[in-house]
Every structure is written in C-alpha cells, then in structure tokens.
Backbone as CSV, one residue per row, in Angstrom:
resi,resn,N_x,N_y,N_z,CA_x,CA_y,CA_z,C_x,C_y,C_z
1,UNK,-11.370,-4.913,-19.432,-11.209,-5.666,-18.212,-10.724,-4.754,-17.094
2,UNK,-10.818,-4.788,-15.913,-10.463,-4.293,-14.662,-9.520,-4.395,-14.163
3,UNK,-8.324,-3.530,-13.484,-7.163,-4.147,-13.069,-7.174,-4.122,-11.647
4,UNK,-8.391,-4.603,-11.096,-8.281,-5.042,-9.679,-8.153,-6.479,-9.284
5,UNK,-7.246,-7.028,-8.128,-7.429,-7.943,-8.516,-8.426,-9.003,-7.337
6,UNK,-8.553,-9.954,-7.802,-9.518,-10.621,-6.847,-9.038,-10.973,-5.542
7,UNK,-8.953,-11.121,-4.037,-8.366,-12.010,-3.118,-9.834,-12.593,-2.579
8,UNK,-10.813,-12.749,-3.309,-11.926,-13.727,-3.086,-11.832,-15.211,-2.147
9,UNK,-10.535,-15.718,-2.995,-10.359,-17.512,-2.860,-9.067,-17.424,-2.387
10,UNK,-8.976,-18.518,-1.752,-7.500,-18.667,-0.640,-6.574,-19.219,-1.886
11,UNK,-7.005,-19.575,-3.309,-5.418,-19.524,-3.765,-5.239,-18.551,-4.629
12,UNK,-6.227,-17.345,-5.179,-5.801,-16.170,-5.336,-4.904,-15.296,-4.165
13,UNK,-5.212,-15.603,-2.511,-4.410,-14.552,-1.759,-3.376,-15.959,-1.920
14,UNK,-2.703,-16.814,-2.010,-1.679,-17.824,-1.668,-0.923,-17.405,-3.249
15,UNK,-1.632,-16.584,-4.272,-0.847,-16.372,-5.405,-0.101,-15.063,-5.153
16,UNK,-1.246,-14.062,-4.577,-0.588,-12.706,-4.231,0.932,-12.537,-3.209
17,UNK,0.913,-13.850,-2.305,1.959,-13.960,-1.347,2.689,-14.397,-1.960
18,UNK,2.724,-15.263,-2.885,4.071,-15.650,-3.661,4.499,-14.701,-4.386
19,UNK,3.778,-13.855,-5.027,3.948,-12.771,-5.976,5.190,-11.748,-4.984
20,UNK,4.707,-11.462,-3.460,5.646,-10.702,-3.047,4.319,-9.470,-2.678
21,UNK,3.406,-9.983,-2.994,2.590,-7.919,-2.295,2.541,-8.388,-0.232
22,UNK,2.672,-7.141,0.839,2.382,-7.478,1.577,3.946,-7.609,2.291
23,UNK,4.871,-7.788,1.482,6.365,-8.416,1.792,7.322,-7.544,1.317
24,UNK,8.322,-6.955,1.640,9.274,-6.130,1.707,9.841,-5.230,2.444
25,UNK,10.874,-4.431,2.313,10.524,-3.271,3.096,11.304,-2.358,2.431
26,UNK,11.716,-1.186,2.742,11.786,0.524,2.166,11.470,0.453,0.677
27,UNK,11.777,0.540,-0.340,11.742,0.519,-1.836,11.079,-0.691,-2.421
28,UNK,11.624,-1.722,-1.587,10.847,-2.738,-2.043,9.782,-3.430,-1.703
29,UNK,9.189,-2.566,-0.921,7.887,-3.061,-0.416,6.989,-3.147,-1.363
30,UNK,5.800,-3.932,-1.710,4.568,-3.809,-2.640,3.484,-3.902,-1.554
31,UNK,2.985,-2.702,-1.527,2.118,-2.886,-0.434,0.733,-4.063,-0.902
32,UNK,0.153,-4.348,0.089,-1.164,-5.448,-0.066,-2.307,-5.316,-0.820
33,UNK,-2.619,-4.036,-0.454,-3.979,-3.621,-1.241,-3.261,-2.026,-2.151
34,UNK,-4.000,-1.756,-3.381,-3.682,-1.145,-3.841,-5.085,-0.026,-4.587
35,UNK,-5.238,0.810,-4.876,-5.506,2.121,-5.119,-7.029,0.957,-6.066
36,UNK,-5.937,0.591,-6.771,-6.974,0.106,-8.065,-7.655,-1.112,-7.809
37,UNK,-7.720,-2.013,-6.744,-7.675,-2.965,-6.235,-9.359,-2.716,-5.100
38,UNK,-9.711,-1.333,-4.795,-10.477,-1.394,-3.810,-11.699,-0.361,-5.084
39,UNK,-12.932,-0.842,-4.640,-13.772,0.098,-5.439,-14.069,1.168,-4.199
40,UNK,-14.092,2.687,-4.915,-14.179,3.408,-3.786,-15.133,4.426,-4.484
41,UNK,-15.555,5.178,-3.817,-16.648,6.915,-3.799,-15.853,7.706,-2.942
42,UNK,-15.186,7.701,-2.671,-14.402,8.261,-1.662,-12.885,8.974,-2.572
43,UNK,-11.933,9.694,-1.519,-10.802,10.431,-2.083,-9.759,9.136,-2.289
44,UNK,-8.997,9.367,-2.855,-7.625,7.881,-2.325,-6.464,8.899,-3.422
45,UNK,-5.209,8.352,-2.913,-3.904,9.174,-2.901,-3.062,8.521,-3.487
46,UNK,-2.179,8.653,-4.641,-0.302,7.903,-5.243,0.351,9.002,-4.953
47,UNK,1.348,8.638,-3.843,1.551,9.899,-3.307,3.582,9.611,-3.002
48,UNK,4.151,9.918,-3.948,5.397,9.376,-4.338,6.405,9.810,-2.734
49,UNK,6.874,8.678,-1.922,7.579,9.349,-0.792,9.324,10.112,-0.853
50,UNK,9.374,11.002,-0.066,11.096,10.794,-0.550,11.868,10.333,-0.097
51,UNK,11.734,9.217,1.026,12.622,8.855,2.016,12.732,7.426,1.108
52,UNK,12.569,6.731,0.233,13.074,5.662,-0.354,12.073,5.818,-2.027
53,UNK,11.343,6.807,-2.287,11.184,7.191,-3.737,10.192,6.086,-4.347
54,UNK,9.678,5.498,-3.741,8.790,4.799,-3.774,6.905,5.294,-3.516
55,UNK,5.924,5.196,-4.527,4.650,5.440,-4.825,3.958,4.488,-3.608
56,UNK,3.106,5.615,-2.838,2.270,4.787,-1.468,1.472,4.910,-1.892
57,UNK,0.652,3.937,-1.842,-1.390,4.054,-1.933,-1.716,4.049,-1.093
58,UNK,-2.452,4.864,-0.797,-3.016,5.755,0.485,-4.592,6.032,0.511
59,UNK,-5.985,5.149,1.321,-7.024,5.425,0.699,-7.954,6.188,1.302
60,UNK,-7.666,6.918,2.439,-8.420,8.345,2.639,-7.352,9.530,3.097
61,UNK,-7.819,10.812,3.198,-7.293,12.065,3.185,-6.919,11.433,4.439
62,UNK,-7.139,10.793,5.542,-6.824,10.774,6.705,-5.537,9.878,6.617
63,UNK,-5.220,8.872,5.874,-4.478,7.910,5.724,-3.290,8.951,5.174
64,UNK,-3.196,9.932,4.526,-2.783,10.626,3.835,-2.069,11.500,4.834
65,UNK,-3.067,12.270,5.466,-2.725,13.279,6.377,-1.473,12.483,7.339
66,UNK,-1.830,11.503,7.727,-0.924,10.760,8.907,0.309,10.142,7.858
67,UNK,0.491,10.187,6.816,1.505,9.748,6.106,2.550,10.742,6.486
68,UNK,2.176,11.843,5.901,2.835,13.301,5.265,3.457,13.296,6.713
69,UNK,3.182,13.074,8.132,3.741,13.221,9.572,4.775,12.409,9.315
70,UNK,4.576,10.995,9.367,5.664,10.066,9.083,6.578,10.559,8.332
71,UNK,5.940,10.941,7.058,7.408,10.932,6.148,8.500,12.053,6.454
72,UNK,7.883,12.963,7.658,8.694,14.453,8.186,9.438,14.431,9.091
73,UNK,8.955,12.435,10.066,9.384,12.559,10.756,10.822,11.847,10.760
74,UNK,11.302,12.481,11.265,13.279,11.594,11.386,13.434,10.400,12.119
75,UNK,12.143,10.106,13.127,12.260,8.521,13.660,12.046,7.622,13.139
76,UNK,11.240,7.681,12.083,10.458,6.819,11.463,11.875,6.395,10.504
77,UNK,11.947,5.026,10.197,12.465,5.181,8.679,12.182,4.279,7.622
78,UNK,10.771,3.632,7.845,10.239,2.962,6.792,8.749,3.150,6.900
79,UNK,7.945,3.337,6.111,6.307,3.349,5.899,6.280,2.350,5.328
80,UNK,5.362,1.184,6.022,4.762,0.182,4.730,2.803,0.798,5.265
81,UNK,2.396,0.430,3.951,0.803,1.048,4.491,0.256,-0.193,3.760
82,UNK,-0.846,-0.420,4.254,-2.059,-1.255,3.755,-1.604,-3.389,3.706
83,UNK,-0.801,-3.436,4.710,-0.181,-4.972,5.078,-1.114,-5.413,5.746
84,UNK,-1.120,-7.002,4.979,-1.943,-7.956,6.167,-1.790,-8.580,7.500
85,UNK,-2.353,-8.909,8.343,-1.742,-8.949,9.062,-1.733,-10.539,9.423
86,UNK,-1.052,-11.492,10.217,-0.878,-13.151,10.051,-1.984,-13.258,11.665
C-alpha cells in the first residue's frame, strides 16, 4: 500500500485538519503536504532544520535553496513550508 495520503474528498481534508497537519508552529508544526504525499519526477528534500530540530519537506531544489537563506537568517524565527491557505 502507499503512504500518501488522499485529500481528494472534503472529509478526508476535514480529517487531516483535525489530525493537526497545516497547524502549529516551530517544532510543532506538521506541515500540509508532505514528501510522500505528492507523486513527483522531480528532486524533493527531508532536510532536518536547526533552529527548532524539526524535518522540513521541501519539494524542489528551489524550495530548498530559499530554505537554507531562512534558516541563516536571524530575522526569521519560524519556517512553516507547504500550509494551506483559508
């Protein structure tokens, strides 16, 4: 079986929001979409941060590239990546 999961039907995404993906913030964020979650041909990144030690899924070199800025930078002090938006 596949461990992606479906957001096809409005009460699969109404399960994912209860679950908590999409919702948090520094450590406890679960971001929305995830690595394993998207079928890709393309590069994609688990790319562990150190500013709260927490694994980002990240799904192109570009998404990537602009991370690695954030995480260097001292203004910033939370990354959430891949949130829906209301």
């Amino acid at each position: 079986m596949s461990r992606r999961r479906s957001l096809a039907r409005l009460s699969s995404i109404d399960s994912h929001c209860l679950a908590g993906f999409g919702q948090g913030e520094g450590a406890a964020y679960k971001p929305w979409l995830r690595i394993q979650d998207i079928p890709s041909l393309g590069r994609v990144h688990r790319i562990k941060g150190w500013k709260h030690g927490r694994v980002h899924h990240l799904l192109s070199d570009l998404e990537a590239r602009v991370f690695f800025i954030y995480e260097w930078s001292l203004q910033i002090s939370d990354i959430r990546e891949q949130y829906p938006r209301n």
